[in-house]
RODOKE-736376 format. One record per residue (C-alpha): residue number from 1; residue in one letter; x, y, z. Coordinates in nm, 2 decimals, padded with zeros to 4 digits. Layout:
<rs>
<resi:NUM; resn:A; px:X; py:Y; pz:Z>;
...
</rs>
This chain:
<rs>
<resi:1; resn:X; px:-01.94; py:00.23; pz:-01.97>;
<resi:2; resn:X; px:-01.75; py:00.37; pz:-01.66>;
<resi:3; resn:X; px:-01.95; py:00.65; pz:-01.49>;
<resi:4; resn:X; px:-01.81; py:01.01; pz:-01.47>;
<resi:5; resn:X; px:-01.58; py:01.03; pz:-01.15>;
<resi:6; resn:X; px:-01.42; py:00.67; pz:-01.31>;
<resi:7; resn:X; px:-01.35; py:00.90; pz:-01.61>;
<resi:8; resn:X; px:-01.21; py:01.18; pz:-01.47>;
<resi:9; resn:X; px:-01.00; py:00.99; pz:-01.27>;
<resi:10; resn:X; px:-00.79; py:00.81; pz:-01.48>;
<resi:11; resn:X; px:-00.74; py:01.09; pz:-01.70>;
<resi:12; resn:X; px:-00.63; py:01.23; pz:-01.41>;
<resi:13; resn:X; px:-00.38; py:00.96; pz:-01.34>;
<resi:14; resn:X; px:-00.29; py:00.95; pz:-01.74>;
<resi:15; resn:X; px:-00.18; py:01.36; pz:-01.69>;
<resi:16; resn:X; px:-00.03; py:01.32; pz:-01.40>;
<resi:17; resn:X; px:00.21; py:01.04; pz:-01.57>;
<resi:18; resn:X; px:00.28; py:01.29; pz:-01.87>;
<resi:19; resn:X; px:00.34; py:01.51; pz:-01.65>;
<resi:20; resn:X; px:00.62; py:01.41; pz:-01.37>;
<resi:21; resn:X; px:00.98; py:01.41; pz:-01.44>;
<resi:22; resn:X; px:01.05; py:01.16; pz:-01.12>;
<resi:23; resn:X; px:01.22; py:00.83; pz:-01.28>;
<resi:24; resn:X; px:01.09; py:00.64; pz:-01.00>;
<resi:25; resn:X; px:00.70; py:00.79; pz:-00.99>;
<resi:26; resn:X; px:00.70; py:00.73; pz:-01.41>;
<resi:27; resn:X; px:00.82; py:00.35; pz:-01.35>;
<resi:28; resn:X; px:00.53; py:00.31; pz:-01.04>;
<resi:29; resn:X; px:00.30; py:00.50; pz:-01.28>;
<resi:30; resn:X; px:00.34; py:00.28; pz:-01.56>;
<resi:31; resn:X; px:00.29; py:-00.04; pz:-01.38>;
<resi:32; resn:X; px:-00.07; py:00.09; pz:-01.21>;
<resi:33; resn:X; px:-00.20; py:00.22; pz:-01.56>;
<resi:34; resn:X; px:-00.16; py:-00.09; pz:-01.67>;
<resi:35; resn:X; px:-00.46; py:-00.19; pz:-01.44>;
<resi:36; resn:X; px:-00.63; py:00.10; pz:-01.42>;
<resi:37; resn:X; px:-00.91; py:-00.01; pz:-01.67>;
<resi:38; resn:X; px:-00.99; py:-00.33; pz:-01.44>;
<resi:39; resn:X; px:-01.10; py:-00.04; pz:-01.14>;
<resi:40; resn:X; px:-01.44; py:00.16; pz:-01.15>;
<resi:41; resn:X; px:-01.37; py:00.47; pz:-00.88>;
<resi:42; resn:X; px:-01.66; py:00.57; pz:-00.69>;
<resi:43; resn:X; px:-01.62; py:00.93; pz:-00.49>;
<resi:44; resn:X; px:-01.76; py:00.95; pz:-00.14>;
<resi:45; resn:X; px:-01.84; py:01.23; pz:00.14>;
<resi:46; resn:X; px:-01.59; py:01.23; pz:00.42>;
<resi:47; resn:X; px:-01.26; py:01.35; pz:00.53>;
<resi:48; resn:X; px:-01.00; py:01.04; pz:00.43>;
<resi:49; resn:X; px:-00.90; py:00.73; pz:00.34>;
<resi:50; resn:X; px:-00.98; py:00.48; pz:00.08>;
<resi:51; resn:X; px:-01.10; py:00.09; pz:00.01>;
<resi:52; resn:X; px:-01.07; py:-00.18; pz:-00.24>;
<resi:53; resn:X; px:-01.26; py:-00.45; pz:-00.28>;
<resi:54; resn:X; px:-01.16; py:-00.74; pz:-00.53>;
<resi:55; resn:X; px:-01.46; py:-00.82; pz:-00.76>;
<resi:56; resn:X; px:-01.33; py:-01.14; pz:-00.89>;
<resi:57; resn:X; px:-01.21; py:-01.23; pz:-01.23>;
<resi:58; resn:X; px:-00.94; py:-00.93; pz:-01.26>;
<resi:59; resn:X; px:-01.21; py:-00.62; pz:-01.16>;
<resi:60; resn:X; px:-01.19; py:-00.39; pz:-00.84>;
<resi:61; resn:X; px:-01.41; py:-00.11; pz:-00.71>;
<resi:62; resn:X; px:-01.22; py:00.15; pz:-00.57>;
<resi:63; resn:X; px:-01.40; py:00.42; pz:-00.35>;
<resi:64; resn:X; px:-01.21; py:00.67; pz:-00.16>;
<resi:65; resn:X; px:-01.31; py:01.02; pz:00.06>;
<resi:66; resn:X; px:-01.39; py:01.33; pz:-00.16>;
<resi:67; resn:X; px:-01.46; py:01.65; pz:-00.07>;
<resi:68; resn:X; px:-01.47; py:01.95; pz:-00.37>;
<resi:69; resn:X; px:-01.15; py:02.12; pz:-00.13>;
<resi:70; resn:X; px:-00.98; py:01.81; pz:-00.18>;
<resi:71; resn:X; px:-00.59; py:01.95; pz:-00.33>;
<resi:72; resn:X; px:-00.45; py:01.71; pz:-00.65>;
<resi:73; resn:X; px:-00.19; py:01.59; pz:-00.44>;
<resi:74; resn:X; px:-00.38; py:01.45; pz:-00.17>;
<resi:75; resn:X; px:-00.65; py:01.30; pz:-00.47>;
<resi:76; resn:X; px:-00.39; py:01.17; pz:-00.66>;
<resi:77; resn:X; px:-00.18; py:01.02; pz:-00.36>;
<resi:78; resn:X; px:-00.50; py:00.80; pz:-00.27>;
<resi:79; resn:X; px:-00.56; py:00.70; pz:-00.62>;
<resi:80; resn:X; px:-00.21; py:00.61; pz:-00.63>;
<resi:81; resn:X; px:-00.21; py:00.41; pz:-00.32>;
<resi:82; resn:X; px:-00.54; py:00.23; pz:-00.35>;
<resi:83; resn:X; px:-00.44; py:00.12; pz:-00.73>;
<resi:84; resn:X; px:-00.12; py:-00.03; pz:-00.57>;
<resi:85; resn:X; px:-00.36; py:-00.28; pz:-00.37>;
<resi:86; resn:X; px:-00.47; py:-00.37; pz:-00.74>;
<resi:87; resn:X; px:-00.16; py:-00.40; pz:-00.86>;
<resi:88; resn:X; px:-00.01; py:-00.65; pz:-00.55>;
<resi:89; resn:X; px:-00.36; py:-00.86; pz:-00.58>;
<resi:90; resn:X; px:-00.24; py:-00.87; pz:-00.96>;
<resi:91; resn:X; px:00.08; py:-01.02; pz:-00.90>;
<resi:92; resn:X; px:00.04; py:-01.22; pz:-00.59>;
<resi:93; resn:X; px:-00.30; py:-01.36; pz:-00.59>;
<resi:94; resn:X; px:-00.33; py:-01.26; pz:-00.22>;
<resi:95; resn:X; px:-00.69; py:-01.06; pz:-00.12>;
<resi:96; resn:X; px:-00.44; py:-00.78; pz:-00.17>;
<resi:97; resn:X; px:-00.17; py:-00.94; pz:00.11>;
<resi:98; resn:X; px:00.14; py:-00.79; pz:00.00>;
<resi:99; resn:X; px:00.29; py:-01.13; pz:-00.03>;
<resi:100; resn:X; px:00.20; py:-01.45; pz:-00.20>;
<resi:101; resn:X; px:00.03; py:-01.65; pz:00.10>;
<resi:102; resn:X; px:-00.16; py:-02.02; pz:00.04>;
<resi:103; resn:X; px:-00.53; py:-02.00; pz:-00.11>;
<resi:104; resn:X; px:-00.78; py:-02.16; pz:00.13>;
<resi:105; resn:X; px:-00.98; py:-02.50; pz:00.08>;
<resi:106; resn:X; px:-01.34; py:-02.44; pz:-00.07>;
<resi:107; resn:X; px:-01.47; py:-02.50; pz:00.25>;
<resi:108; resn:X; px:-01.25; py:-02.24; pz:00.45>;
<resi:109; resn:X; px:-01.34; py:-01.98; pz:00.17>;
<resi:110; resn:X; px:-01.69; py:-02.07; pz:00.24>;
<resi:111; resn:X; px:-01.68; py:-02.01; pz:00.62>;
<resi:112; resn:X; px:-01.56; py:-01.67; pz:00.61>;
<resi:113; resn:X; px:-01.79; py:-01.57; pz:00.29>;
<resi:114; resn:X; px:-02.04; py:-01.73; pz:00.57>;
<resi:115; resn:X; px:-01.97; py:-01.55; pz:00.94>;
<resi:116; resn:X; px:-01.84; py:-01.22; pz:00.79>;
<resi:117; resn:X; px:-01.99; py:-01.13; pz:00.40>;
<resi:118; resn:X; px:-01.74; py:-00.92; pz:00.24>;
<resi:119; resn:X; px:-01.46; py:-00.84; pz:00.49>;
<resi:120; resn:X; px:-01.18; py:-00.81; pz:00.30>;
<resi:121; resn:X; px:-00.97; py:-00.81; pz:00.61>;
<resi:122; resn:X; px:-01.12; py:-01.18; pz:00.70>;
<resi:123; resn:X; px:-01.00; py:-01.35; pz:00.40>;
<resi:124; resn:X; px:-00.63; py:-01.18; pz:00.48>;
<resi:125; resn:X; px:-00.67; py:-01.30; pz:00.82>;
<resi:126; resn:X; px:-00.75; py:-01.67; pz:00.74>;
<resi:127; resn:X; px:-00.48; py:-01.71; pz:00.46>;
<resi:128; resn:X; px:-00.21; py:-01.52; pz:00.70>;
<resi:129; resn:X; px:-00.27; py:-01.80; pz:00.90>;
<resi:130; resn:X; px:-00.12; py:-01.99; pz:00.64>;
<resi:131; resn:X; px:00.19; py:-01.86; pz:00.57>;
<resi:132; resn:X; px:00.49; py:-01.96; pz:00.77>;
<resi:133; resn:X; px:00.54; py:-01.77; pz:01.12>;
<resi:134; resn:X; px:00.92; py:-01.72; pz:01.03>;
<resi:135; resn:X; px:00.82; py:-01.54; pz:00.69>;
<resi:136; resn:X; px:00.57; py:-01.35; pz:00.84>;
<resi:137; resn:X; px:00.77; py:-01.24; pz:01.11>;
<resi:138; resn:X; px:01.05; py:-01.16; pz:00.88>;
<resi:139; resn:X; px:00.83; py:-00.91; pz:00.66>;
<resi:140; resn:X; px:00.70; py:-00.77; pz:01.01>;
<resi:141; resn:X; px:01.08; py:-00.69; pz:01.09>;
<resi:142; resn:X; px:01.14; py:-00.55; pz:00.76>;
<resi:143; resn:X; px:00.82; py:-00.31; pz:00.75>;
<resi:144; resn:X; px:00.93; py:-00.16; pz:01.09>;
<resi:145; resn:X; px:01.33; py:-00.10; pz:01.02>;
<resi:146; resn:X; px:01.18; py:00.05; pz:00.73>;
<resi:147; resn:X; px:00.92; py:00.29; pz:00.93>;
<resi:148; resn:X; px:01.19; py:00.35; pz:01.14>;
<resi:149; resn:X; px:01.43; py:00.46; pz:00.90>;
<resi:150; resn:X; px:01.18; py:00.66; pz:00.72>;
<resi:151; resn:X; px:01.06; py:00.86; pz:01.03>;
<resi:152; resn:X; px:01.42; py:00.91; pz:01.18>;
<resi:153; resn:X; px:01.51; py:01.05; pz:00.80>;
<resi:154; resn:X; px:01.19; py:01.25; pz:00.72>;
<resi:155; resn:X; px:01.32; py:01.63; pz:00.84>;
<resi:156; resn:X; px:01.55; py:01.57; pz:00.58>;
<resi:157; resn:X; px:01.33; py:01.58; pz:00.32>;
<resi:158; resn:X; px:01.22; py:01.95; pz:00.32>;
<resi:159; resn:X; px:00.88; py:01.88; pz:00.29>;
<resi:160; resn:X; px:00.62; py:02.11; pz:00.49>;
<resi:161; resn:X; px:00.53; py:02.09; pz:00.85>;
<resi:162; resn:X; px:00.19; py:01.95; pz:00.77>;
<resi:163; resn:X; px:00.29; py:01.73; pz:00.49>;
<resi:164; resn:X; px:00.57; py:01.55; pz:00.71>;
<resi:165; resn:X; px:00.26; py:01.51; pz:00.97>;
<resi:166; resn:X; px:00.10; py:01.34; pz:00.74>;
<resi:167; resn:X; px:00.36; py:01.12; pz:00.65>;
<resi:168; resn:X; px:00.42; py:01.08; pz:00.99>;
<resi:169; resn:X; px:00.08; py:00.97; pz:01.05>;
<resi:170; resn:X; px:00.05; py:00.72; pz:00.74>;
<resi:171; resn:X; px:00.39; py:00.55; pz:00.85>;
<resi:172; resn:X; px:00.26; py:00.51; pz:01.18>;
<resi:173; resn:X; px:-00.13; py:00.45; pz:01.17>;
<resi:174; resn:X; px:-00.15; py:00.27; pz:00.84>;
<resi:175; resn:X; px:00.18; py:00.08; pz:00.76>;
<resi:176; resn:X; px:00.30; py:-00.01; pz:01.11>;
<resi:177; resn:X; px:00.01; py:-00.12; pz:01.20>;
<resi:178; resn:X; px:-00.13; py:-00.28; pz:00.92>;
<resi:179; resn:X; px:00.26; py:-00.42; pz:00.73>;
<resi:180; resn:X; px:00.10; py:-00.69; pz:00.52>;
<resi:181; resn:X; px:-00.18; py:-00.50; pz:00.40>;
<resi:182; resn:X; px:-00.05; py:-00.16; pz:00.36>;
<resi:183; resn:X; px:00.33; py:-00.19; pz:00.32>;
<resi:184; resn:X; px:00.31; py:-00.14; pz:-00.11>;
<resi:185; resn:X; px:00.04; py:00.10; pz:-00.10>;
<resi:186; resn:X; px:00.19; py:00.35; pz:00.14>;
<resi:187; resn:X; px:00.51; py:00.35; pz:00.02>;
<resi:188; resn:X; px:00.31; py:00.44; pz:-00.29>;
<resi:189; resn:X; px:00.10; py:00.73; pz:-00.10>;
<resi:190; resn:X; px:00.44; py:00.88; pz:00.04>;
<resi:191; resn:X; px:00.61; py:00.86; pz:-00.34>;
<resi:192; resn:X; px:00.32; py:01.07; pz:-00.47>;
<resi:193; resn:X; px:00.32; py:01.34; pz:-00.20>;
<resi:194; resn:X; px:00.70; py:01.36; pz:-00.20>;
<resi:195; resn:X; px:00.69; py:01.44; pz:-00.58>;
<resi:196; resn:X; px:00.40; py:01.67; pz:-00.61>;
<resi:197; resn:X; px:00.48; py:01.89; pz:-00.25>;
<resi:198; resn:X; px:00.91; py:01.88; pz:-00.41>;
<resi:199; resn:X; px:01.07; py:01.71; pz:-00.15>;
<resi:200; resn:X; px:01.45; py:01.75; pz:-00.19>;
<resi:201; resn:X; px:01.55; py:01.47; pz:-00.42>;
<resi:202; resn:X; px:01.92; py:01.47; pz:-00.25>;
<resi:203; resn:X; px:01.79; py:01.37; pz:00.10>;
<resi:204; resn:X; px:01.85; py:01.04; pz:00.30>;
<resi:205; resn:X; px:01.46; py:01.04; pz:00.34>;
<resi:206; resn:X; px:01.35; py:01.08; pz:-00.04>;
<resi:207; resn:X; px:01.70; py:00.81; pz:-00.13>;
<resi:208; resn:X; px:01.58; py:00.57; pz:00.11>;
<resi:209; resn:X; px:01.21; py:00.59; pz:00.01>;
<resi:210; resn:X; px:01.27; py:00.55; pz:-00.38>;
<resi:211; resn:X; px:01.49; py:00.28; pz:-00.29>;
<resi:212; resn:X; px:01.25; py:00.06; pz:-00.07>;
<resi:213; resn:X; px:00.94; py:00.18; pz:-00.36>;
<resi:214; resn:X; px:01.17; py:00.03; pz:-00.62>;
<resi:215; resn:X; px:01.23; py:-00.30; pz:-00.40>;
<resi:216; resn:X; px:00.87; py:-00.33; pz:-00.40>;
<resi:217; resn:X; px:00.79; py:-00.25; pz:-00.76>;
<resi:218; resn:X; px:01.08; py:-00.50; pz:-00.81>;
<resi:219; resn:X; px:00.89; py:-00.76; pz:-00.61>;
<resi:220; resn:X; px:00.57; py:-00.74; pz:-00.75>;
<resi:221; resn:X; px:00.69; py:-00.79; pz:-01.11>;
<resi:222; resn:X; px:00.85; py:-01.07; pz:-01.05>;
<resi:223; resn:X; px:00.59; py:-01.23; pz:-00.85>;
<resi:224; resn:X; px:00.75; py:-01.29; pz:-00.51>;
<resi:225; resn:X; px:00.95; py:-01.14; pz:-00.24>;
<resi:226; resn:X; px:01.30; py:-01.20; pz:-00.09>;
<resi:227; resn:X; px:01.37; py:-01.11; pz:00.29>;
<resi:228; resn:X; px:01.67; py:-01.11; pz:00.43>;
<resi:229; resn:X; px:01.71; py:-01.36; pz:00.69>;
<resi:230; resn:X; px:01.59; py:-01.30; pz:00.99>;
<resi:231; resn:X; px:01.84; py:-01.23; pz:01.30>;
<resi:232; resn:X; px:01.79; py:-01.33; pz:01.67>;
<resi:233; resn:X; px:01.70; py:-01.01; pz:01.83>;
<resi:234; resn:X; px:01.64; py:-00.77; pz:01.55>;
<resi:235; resn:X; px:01.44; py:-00.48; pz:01.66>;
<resi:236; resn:X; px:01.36; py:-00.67; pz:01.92>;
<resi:237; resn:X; px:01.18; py:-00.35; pz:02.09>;
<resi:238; resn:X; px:00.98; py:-00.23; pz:01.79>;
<resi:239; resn:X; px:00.87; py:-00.59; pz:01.70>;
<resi:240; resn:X; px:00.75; py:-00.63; pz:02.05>;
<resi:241; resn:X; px:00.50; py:-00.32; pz:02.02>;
<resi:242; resn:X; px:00.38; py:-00.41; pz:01.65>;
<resi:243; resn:X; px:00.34; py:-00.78; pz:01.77>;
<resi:244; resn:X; px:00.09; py:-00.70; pz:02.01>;
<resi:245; resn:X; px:-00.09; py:-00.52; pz:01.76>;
<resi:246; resn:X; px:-00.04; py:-00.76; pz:01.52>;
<resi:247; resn:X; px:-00.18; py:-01.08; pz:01.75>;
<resi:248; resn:X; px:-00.51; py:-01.08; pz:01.57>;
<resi:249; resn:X; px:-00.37; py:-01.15; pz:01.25>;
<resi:250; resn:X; px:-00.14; py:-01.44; pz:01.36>;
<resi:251; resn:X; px:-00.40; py:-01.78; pz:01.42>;
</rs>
């Protein structure tokens, strides 16, 4: 039987779908509640942020910051987001890659069970280093036009000071520098806080966000993703920055 907070938090998601008129929040709502059931949430002290960690055989445990000040946007955003990591492991098979990527050999699963028990992040790492350089790169190129265009656009959307902070913050700290892990479930994040804190649906911020959300809904249902092709020079200057950040990940 699921323990209290597991309770109260997906009736809390269940309202909050019966409740918002956004077309695109009720289509990304209906695809997470679909796997709510397979997560147990677990509440825990701390200012922010969130983990999940794939059980095996379809079940997650999600545990996120709480605090009894906590407003129902921020708890719902993270709800929102860290369900979306269920929902990509769901459709890709991926240790929550946003992305199919190749599983590893018994043995290679083995060695990083072995040197690092339980870091998500490791098993990410060692099938990144599977997937071809060119497709990699050309989701890395995609993820910053897109945090690009989001940031340049985000005035537009009306929201408050310390919301667009925020924003500003999880664009920057979360998707940019983490693309393949954290591309879905931020876009996710931003949806929920540009719903419940009304940002102007007319905007070039809140247009481009729905749009790239509904890409990535579009993607995960039907179980891969199309990039464009990737052009010599593209962003050259942003991909330069993220790829040193990114030099970990790439084996």
């Amino acid at each position: 039987m699921a323990d209290d907070s597991t309770t109260q938090d997906r009736q809390l998601l269940q309202d909050y779908s019966r409740e918002t008129r956004d077309p695109y929040v009720q289509r990304l709502l209906g695809e997470l509640l679909g796997h709510v059931n397979r997560a147990d949430f677990e509440r825990t002290p701390g200012a922010t942020g969130g983990n999940t960690r794939d059980l095996g055989q379809g079940r997650y445990a999600i545990s996120y910051a709480y605090t009894p000040g906590m407003s129902r946007g921020d708890h719902l955003a993270v709800m929102v987001h860290e369900l979306t990591h269920v929902a990509v492991n769901q459709a890709y098979d991926s240790r929550m890659l946003n992305f199919r990527a190749p599983h590893l050999s018994a043995a290679e699963d083995d060695r990083v069970k072995n040197e690092t028990p339980g870091r998500e992040e490791d098993y990410q790492n060692a099938r990144l280093g599977r997937v071809d350089a060119r497709r990699r790169d050309a989701f890395v190129d995609l993820v910053v036009g897109h945090v690009q265009r989001l940031l340049d656009e985000l005035p537009s959307s009306r929201l408050p000071p310390e919301r667009q902070r925020a924003i500003r913050t999880k664009l920057t700290d979360h998707m940019r520098a983490r693309p393949y892990h954290e591309y879905d479930g931020v876009l996710s994040h931003i949806l929920t806080w540009a719903d419940l804190d009304g940002a102007d649906r007319s905007s070039a911020f809140y247009r481009s966000l729905t749009a790239m959300v509904a890409q990535a809904a579009d993607w995960r249902a039907a179980a891969d993703i199309t990039l464009p092709r990737r052009r010599r020079g593209l962003l050259r200057g942003a991909g330069a920055v993220l790829g040193r950040g990114l030099r970990r990940f790439r084996r």
